[in-house]
C-alpha positions in Angstrom: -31.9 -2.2 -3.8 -32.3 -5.8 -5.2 -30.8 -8.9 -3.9 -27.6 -9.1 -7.0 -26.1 -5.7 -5.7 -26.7 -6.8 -1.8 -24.7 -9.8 -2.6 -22.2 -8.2 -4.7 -21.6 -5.2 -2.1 -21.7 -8.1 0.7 -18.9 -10.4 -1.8 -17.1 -6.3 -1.9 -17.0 -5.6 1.6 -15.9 -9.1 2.5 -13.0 -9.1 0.2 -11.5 -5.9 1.2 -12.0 -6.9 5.1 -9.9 -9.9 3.9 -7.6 -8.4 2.1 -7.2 -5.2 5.5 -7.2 -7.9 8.2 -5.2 -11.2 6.4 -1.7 -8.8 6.7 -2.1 -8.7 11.0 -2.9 -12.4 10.6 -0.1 -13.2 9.0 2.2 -10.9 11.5 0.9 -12.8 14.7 1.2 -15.9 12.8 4.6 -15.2 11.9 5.8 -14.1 15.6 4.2 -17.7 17.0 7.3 -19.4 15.2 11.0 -19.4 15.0 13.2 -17.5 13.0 14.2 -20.8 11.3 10.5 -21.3 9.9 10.0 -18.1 8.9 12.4 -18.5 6.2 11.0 -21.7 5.4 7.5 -19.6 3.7 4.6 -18.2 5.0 2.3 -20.6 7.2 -0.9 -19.9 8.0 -1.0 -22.2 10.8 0.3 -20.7 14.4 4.0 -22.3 15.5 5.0 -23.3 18.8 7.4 -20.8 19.6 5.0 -18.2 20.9 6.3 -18.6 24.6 9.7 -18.3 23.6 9.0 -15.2 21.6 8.1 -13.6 24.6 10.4 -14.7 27.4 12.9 -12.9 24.6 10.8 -9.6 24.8 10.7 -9.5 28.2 14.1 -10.3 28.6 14.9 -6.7 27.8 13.2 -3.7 28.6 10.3 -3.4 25.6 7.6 -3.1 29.0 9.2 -0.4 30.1 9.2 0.9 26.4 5.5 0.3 26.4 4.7 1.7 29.1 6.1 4.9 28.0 4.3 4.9 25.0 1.1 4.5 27.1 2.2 7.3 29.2 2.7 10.0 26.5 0.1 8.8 24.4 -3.2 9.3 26.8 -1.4 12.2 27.8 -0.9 13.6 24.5 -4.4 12.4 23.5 -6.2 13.7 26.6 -3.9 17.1 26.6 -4.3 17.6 22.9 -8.5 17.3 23.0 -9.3 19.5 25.7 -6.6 22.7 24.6 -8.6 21.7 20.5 -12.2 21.7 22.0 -11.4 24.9 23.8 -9.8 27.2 21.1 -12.0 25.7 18.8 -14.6 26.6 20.4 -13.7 30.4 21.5 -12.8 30.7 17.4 -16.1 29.3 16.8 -18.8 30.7 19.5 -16.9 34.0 20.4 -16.2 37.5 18.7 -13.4 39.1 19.5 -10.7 41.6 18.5 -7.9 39.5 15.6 -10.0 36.2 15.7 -9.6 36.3 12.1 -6.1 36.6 11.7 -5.4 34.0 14.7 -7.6 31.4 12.5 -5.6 32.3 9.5 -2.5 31.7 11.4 -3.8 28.5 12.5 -4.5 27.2 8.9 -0.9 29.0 7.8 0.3 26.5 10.3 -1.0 23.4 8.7 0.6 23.9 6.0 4.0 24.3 7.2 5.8 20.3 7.7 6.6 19.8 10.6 10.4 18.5 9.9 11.1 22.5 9.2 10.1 23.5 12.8 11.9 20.6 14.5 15.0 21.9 15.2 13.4 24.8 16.9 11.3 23.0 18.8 14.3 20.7 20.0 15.7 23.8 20.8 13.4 25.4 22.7 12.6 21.7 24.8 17.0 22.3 25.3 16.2 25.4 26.9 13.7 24.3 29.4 15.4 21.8 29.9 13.0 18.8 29.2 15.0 16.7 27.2 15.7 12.8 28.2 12.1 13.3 29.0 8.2 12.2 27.9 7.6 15.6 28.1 8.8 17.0 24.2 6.7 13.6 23.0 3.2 15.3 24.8 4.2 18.8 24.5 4.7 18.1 20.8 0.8 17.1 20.2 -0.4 19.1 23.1 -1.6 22.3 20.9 -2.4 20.9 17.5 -3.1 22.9 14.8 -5.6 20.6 12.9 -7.2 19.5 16.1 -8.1 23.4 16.6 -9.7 23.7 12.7 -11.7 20.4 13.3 -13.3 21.7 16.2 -13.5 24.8 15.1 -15.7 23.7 12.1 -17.7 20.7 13.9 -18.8 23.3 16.3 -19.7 25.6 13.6 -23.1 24.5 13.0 -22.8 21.5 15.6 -24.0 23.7 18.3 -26.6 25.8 18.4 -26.4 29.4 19.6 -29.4 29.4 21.3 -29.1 26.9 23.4 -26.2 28.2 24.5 -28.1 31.7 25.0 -30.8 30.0 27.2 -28.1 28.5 29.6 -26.5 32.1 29.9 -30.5 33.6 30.5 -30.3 30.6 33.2 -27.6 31.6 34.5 -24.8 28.8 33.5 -21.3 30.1 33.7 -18.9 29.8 30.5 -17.0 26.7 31.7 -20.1 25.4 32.5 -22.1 26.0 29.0 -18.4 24.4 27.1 -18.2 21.4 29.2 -21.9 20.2 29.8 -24.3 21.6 27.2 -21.2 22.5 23.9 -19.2 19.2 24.4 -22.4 16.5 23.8 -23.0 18.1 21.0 -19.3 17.4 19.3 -19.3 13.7 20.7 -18.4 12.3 18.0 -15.6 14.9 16.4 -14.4 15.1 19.5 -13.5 11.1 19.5 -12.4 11.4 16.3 -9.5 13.5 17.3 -9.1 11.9 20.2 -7.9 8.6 18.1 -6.2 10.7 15.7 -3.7 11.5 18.6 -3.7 8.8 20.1 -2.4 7.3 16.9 -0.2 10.1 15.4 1.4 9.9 19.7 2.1 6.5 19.5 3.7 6.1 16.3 5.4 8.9 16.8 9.3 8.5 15.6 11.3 11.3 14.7 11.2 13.6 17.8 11.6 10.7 20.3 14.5 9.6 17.9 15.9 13.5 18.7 14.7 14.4 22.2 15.6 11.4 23.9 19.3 9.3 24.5 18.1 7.9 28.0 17.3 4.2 27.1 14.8 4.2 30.0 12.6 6.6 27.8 12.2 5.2 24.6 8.8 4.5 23.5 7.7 1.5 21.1 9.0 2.8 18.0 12.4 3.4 19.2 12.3 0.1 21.3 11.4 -1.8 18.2 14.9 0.0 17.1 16.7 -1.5 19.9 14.9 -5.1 20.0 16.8 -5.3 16.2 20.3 -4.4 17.9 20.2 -6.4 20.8 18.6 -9.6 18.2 19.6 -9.0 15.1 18.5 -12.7 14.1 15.3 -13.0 16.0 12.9 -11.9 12.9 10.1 -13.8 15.1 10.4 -12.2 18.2 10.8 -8.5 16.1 7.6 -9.6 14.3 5.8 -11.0 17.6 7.1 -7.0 19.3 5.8 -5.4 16.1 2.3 -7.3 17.0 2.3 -6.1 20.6 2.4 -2.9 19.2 -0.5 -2.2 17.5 -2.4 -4.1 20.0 -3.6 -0.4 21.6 -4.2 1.0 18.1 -6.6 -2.0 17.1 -8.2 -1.6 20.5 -9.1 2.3 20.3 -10.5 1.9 17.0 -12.7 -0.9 17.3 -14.3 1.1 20.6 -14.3 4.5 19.0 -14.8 3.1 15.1 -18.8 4.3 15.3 -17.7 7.8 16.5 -15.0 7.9 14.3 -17.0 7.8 11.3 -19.7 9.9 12.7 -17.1 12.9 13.4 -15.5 12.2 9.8 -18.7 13.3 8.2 -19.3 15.6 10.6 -16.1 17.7 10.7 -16.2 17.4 6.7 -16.4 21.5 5.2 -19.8 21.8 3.5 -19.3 23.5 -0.1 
């Protein structure tokens, strides 16, 4: 490759990073300043309102908010990997009787929205009785349908059968073979759908909108809801809120962005 198309690819790449992170500059920007400047035109340079921004968040209950966010999503995230791993890897390592048919049901599954199923599903969390709870939120991303087929096919040709047929010769129980010699192997698939949860968890509207009336249970999304009713002309502190909440979402990707791209390509179906 010659030095033009390095700098043109460079002059590429830098524009489009400009152009992803200049929005999230502007949003912090925006909630460092009063709601009087904000309708003045967009600043680049920080205001002087960021203290009072928060003392306003924190004056009503957006921690608690957070904190429940934080709750269902690891929970979601760390529920929702190991229940994926494991039938994707029984649909992908073992034969048995109607493994077909339970795959095709799985994909069947995919394709269905889930709006159709939700008033089921709120039904069925009536029943148990687990609603005005963080459990419907987890529950909800718990057993995931496309979590199972990306497993499933990362662990396809991800993991060797042999080496899984030595540590049976050796005499390595199942549990034992999935969680230390199949699971390094799908490193990087499996972090992949661990963001993807993580992120689907925390910006996760509709059901919390549905499953929950308690106030004390709202996550971020529905507390962003209530931060514009309780300060309906507080744009700034809404903005500086909106900031706070993508704060986890920015931090899980720049750890896991190298493993994200890794199980992107290799989770991808091979024609």
């Amino acid at each position: 490759m010659n030095k033009k198309k390095v700098i043109l690819i460079t002059v590429v790449l830098f524009l489009l990073s400009f152009v992803t992170v200049f929005p999230f500059y502007i949003m912090i920007t925006m909630g460092t300043k009063s709601t009087e400047e904000l309708f003045r035109g967009i600043s680049l340079i920080p205001g002087t309102h960021l203290l009072d921004n928060i003392k306003t968040i924190a004056s009503g209950t957006f921690l608690r908010f957070y904190i429940n966010s934080l709750v269902v999503s690891f929970s979601a995230m760390g529920i929702g990997a190991l229940t994926s791993s494991m039938a994707g890897f029984a649909l992908s390592k073992y034969d048995f009787k109607y493994r077909k048919i339970i795959m095709n049901i799985i994909l069947f599954s995919m394709m269905i929205p889930g709006q159709i199923s939700l008033i089921a599903y709120i039904m069925e969390m009536r029943t148990f009785g687990l609603l005005d709870t963080l459990w419907p939120l987890i529950i909800q991303f718990s057993a995931n349908a496309f979590g199972v087929y990306w497993m499933k096919q990362s662990m396809d040709g991800g993991i060797p059968d042999e080496v899984m047929e030595s540590a049976r010769i050796d005499g390595a129980s199942e549990p034992r073979i999935f969680f230390s010699i199949a699971m390094p192997f799908v490193k990087a698939p499996l972090v992949t759908i661990l963001l993807l949860l993580f992120l689907w968890s925390w910006n996760n509207y509709l059901v919390p909108l549905i499953a929950i009336n308690d106030p004390n249970m709202y996550t971020v999304p529905l507390g962003l809801a209530m931060l514009n009713g309780l300060h309906k002309t507080n744009y700034a502190a809404k903005i500086l809120a909106l900031s706070f909440g993508t704060i986890p979402l920015v931090i899980m990707f720049i750890f896991g962005s190298k493993y994200f791209i890794k199980g992107l390509t290799a989770g991808a179906v091979k024609g």
